[in-house]
DRENNUTI-552331 format. One record per residue (C-alpha): x, y, z; residue number from 1; residue in three letters. Coordinates in steps of 0.001 Angstrom, whole numbers, padded with zeros to 6 digits, always signed. Example, Ala and Ser with C-alpha at 12.3 -4.5 7.8 and 13.67 -1.06 7.14 Angstrom:
{node {+012300,-004500,+007800},1,Ala}
{node {+013670,-001060,+007140},2,Ser}
END
This chain:
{node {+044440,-158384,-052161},1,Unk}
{node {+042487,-159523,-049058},2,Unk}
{node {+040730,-163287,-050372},3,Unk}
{node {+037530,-163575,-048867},4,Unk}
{node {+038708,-166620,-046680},5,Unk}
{node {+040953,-164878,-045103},6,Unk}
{node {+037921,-162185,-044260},7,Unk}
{node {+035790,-165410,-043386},8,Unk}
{node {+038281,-166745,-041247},9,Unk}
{node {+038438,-163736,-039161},10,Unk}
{node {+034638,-163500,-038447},11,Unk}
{node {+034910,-167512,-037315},12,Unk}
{node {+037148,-166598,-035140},13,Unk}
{node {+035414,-163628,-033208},14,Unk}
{node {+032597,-166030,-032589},15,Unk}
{node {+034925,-168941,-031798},16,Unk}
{node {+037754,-167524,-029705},17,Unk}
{node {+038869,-170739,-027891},18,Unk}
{node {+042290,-172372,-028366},19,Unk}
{node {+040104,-176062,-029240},20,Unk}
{node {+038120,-174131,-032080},21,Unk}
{node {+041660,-172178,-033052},22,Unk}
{node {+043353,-175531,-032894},23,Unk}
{node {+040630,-177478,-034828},24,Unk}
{node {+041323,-174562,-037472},25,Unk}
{node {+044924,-174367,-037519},26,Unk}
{node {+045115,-174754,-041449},27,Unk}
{node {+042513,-172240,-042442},28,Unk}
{node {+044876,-169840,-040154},29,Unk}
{node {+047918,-170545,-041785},30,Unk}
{node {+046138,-169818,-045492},31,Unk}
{node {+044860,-166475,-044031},32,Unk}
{node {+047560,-165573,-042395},33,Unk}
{node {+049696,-166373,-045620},34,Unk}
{node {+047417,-164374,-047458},35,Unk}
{node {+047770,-161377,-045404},36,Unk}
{node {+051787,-162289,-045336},37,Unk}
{node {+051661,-161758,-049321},38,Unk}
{node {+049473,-158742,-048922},39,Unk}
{node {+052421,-156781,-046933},40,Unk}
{node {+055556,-157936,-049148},41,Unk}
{node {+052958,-156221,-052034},42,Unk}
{node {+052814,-153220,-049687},43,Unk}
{node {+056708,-152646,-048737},44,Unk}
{node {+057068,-153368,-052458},45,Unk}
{node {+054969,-150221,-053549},46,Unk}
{node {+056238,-148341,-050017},47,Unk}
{node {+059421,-148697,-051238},48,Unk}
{node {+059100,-146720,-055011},49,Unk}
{node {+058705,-143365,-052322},50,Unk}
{node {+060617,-144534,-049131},51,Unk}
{node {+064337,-146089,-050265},52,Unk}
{node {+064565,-146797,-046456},53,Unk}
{node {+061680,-149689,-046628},54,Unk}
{node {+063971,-152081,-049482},55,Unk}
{node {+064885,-155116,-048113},56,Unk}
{node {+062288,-155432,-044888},57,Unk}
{node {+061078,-158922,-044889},58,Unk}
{node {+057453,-159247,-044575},59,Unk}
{node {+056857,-161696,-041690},60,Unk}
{node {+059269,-159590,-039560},61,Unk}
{node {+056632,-156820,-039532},62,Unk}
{node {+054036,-159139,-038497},63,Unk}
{node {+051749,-158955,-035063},64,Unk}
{node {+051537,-162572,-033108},65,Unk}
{node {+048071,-163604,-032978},66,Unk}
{node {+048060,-164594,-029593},67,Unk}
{node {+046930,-162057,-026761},68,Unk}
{node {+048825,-160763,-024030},69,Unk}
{node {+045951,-161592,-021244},70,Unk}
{node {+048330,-160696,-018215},71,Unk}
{node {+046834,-157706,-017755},72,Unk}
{node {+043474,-157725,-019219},73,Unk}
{node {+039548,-158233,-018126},74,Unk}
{node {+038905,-159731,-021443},75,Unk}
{node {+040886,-163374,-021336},76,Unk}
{node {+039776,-164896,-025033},77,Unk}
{node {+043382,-165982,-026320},78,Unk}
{node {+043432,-164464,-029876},79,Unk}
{node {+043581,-160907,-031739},80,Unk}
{node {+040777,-161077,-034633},81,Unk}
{node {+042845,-159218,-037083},82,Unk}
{node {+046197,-159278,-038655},83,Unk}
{node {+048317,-156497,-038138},84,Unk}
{node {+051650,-155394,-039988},85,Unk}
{node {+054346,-152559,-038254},86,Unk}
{node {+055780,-152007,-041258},87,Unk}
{node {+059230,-150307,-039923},88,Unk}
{node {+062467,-150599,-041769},89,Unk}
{node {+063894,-153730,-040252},90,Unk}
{node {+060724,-154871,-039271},91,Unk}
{node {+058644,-154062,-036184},92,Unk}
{node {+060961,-154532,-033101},93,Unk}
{node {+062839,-151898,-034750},94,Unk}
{node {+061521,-148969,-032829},95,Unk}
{node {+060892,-145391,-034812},96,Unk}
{node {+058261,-143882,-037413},97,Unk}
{node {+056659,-146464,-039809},98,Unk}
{node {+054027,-147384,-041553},99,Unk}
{node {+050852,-149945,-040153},100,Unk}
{node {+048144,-152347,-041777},101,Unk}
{node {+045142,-153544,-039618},102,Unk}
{node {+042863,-156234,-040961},103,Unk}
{node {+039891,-157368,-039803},104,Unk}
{node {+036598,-158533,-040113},105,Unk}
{node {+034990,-155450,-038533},106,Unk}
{node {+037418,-152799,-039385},107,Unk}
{node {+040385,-152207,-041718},108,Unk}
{node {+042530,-149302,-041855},109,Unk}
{node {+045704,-147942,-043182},110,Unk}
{node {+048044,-145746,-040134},111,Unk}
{node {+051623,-144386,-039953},112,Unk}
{node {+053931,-142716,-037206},113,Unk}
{node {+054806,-143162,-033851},114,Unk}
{node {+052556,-144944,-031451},115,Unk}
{node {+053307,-145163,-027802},116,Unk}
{node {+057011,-143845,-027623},117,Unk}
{node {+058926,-144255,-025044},118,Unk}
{node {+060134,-140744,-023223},119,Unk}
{node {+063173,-140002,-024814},120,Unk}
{node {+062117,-140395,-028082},121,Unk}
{node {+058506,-138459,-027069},122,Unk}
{node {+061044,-135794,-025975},123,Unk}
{node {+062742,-135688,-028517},124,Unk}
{node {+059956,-135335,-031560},125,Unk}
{node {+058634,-132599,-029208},126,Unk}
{node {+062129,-130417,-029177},127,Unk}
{node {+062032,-130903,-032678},128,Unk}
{node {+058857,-129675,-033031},129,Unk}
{node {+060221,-126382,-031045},130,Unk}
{node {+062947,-126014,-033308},131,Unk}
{node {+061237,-126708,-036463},132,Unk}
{node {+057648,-125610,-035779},133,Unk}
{node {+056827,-124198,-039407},134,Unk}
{node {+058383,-127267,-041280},135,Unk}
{node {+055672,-129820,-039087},136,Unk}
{node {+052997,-127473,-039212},137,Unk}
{node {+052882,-127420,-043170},138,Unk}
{node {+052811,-130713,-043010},139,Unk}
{node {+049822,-131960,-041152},140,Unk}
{node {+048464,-128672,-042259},141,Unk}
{node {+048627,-129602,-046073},142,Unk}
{node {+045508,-129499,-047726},143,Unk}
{node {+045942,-133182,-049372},144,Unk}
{node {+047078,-134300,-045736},145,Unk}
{node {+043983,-133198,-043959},146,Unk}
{node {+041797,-134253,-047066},147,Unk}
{node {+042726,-137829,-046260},148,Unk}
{node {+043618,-138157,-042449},149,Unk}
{node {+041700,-134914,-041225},150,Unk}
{node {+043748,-134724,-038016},151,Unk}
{node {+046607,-136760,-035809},152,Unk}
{node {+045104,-139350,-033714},153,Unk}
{node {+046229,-141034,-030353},154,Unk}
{node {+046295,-139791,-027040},155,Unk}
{node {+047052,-136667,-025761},156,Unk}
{node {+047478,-134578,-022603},157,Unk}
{node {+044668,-132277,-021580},158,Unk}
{node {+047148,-129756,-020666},159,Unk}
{node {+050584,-128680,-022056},160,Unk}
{node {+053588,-131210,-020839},161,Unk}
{node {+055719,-130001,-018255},162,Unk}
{node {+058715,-127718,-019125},163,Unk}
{node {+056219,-125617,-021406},164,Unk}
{node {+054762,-122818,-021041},165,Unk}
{node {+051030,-123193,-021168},166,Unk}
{node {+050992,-120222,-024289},167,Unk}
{node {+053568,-122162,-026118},168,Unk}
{node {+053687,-121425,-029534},169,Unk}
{node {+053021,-125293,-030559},170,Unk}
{node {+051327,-125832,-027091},171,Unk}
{node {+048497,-127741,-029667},172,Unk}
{node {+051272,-130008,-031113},173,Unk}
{node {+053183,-130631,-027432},174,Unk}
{node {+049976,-132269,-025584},175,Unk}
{node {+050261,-135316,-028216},176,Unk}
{node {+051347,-138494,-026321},177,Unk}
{node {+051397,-140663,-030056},178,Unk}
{node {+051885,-139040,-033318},179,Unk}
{node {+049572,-141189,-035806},180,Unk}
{node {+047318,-140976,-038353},181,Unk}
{node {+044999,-143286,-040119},182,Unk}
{node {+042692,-143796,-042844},183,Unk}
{node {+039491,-146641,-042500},184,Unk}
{node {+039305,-148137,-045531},185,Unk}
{node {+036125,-150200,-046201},186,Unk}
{node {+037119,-153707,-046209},187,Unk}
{node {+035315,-154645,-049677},188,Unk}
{node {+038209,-152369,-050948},189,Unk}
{node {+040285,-155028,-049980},190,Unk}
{node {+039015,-157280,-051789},191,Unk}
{node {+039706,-155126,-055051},192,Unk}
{node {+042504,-155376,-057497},193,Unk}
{node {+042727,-151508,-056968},194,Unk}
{node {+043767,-151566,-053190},195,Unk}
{node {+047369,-151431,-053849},196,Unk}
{node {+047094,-148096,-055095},197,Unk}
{node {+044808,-147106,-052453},198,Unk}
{node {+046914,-147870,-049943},199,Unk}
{node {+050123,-146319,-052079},200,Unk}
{node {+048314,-143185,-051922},201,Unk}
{node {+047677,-143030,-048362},202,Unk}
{node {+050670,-143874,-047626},203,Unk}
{node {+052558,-141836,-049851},204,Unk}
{node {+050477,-138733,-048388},205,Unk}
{node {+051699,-139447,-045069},206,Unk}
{node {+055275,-140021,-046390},207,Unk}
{node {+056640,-136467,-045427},208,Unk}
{node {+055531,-136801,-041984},209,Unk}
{node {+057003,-139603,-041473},210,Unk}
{node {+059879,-138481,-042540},211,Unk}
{node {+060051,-135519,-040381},212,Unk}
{node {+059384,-138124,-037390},213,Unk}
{node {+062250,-139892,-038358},214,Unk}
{node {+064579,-136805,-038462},215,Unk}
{node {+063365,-135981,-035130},216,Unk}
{node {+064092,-139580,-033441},217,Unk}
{node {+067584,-139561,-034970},218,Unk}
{node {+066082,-142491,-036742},219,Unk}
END
């Protein structure tokens, strides 16, 4: 589970986010960050009784890097204010479908798929959509699916992508540009000796669809 420290450490940091105050705090990092380190070899543990392909991913090579990539951003202060896990077999630099943690002091949540793919692999879930249209559809269609993550998330064109016809058959399907879903998950759950099977059960529900993603990717 989540300690409260760790939770603590988090909200400190929002309000603090300077590299003197981060600094001056280095050690109360580290024991959060090792908490939430534990937290995800617990996770690929129970990920793996339902995905074989999870077994032997090491948990700090699914880990985010606190530090923010400011290049490119208004907002300049230095650190993320969560932990984050890609939990992909191999780790996260291993791109495909996978599964994803977010923890933080605001907001917690449990997601899985593909986020931000590149445009072969966009292509190529999207052909295999086309060629396996009913297979998906009873998938996010499921009635335990949609009870938990209600729809996909992500972006998504306004109009169908070009080389479809507008009245495509899975024209709804074709406009996504990520194919996620999540699940909030309050964060005094986290704090319970009963998250672990939460989070099994999410992420057991989403297990089929992520294996479809995979099939599609050639993954």
């Amino acid at each position: 589970m989540i300690d409260q420290s760790t939770f603590d450490f988090l909200t400190d940091l929002k309000k603090n986010n300077r590299r003197e105050w981060y600094h001056a705090n280095k050690d109360r990092f580290k024991d959060a960050q090792q908490n939430f380190i534990d937290f995800v070899a617990m996770l690929l543990f129970r990920i793996s009784e339902f995905d074989s392909e999870m077994i032997g991913t090491e948990p700090k090579d699914c880990l985010f890097r606190i530090y923010r990539d400011t290049r490119f951003s208004k907002d300049k202060t230095p650190y993320k204010t969560w932990f984050g896990a890609s939990m992909n077999p191999g780790g996260r630099k291993r791109m495909g479908a996978g599964y994803y943690i977010h923890v933080g002091s605001e907001e917690c949540f449990i997601a899985g798929g593909v986020w931000h793919p590149d445009k072969d692999t966009l292509s190529a879930i999207r052909e295999y959509i086309v060629g396996w249209p009913n297979q998906f559809e009873s998938i996010v269609n499921d009635k335990g699916f949609k009870g938990v993550f209600d729809e996909l998330g992500g972006d998504r064109l306004k109009m169908g992508p070009k080389g479809y016809p507008k009245d495509h058959p899975q024209i709804e399907w074709l406009r996504y540009k990520d194919f996620i879903v999540s699940k909030k998950i309050p964060n005094r759950d986290f704090q319970s000796d009963q998250i672990l099977d939460i989070a099994y059960d999410v992420y057991h529900q989403m297990a089929d669809f992520i294996t479809y993603l995979r099939k599609a990717i050639g993954q």
